[in-house]
N, C-alpha and C positions, 0 to 999 in steps of 0.2 A: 444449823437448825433454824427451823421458820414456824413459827406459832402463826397460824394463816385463821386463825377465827374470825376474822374481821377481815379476809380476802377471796374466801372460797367463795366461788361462783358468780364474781363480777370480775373482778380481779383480772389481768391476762388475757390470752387471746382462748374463746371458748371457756373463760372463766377459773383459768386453771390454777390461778392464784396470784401471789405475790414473786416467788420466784420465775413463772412465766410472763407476769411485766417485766420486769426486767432481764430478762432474758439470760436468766443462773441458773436453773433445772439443772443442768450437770451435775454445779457445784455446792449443791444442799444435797446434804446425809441425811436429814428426817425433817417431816413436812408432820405439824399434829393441825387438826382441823375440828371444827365443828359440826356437825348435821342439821345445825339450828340455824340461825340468822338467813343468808340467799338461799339454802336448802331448803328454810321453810319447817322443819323437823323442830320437836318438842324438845328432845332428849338426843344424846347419844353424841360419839365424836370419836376422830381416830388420829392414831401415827403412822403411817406412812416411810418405810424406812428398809434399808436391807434386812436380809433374811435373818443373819445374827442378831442385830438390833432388836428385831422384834423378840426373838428368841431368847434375849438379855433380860427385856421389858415381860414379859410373860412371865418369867420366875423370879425378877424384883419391884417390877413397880407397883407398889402397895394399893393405887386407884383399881389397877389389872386384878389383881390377888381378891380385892373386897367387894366385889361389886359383880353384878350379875350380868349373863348376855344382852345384849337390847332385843328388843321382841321383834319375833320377823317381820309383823307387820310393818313397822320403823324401817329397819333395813329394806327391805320393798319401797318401800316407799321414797328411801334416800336414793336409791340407786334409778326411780323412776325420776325424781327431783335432777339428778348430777345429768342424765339425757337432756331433758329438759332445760338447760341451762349452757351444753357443751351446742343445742342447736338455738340459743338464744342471742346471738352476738346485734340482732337490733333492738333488743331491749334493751343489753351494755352502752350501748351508741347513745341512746336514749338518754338513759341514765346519768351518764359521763357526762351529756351536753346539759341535762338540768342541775348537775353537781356543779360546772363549771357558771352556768346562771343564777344560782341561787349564792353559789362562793362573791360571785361580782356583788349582786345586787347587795348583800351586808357587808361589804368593804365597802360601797360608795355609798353607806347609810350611818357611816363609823364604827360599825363593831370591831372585836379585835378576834384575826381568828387567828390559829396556827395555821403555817401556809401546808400548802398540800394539795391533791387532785381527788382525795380519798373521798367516798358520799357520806362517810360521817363526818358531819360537821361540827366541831366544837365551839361555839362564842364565850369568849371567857368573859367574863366577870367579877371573878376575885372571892367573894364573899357569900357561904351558903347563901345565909334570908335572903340577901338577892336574889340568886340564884333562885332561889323557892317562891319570891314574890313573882320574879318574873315569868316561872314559868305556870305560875296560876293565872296570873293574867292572859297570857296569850289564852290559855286553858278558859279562859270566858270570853276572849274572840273567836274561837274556833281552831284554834293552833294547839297542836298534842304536840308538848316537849318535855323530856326529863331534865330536872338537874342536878348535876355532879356534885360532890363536893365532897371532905375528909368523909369516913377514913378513902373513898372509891380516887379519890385525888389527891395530890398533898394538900395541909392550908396553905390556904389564900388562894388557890388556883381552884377554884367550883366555876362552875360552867353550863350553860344547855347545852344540850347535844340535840342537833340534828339531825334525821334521816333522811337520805334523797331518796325517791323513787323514781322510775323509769312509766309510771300512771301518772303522777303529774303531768299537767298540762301548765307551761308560761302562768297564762292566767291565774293557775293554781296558789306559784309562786309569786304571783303579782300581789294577790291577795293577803298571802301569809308575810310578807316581805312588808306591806303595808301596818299589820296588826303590829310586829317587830319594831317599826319604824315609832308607830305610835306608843306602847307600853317601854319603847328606848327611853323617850322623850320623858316620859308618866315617869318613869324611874329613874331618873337622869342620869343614865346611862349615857347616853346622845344628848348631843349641845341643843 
């Protein structure tokens, strides 16, 4: 099983996920997904899985049971998003080379990140207020970050989180990598 909420529609080749980077499709029984995040979608989300599976799922899984259709419009709309995304593979290009420039540029500035290729970016920090200082400061340079922290993480491990886009432009990154550089420094985070 593949919880792909954080891989639908970048992800793989035409965005098909996490099991189509690495090239396991075969070998995954059930894929659940989002409609939100690359989709772009407010609401709604699926599994993906043989005909019994789903058919097990429909008469026990309690989310199934209590909750209502998604409205057609959504559904139109998701299915116009997933074309959109399955002919999008220079956006993914895009994306993937500012995920890998913005990953360098806070390694050679000392952040600590967990390693990965993924365009969320986490910078750990340790410590909500941190966490919360930091990310208002950016938040009055110009930089939009959340931060993590218990219960959404264990203690000690709070973090910003990053998002990369495939709209960035270098410079973009140059700027925001700058303001980062600076509120490091403010916070002493960075030496």
């Amino acid at each position: 099983m593949v919880d792909d909420c954080h891989a639908t529609g970048f992800m793989g080749p035409k965005g098909v996920g996490t099991a189509g980077h690495f090239g396991v499709n075969e070998k995954i029984d059930v894929v659940t997904g989002t409609l939100g995040k690359a989709l772009g979608g407010a609401i709604g989300g699926y599994i993906a899985g043989s005909q019994s599976i789903i058919d097990l799922l429909r008469q026990r899984a309690r989310p199934y049971l209590f909750s209502n259709s998604l409205p057609p419009s959504v559904v139109a709309a998701s299915i116009e998003a997933i074309r959109l995304v399955e002919d999008g593979d220079d956006l993914r290009d895009r994306l993937f080379e500012n995920t890998r420039y913005w990953r360098e540029g806070l390694t050679a500035l000392g952040f600590t990140l967990n390693p990965g290729e993924h365009p969320i970016i986490p910078i750990l920090l340790g410590e909500a207020k941190l966490a919360q200082d930091v990310a208002s400061d950016l938040y009055e340079k110009g930089v939009y970050v959340s931060g993590f922290f218990f219960p959404v993480v264990p203690k000690g491990a709070a973090r910003i989180r990053t998002q990369m886009s495939a709209d960035l432009t270098f410079d973009d990154l140059d700027t925001a990598l700058a303001a980062f550089e600076q509120v490091g420094r403010d916070r002493g985070v960075l030496a």
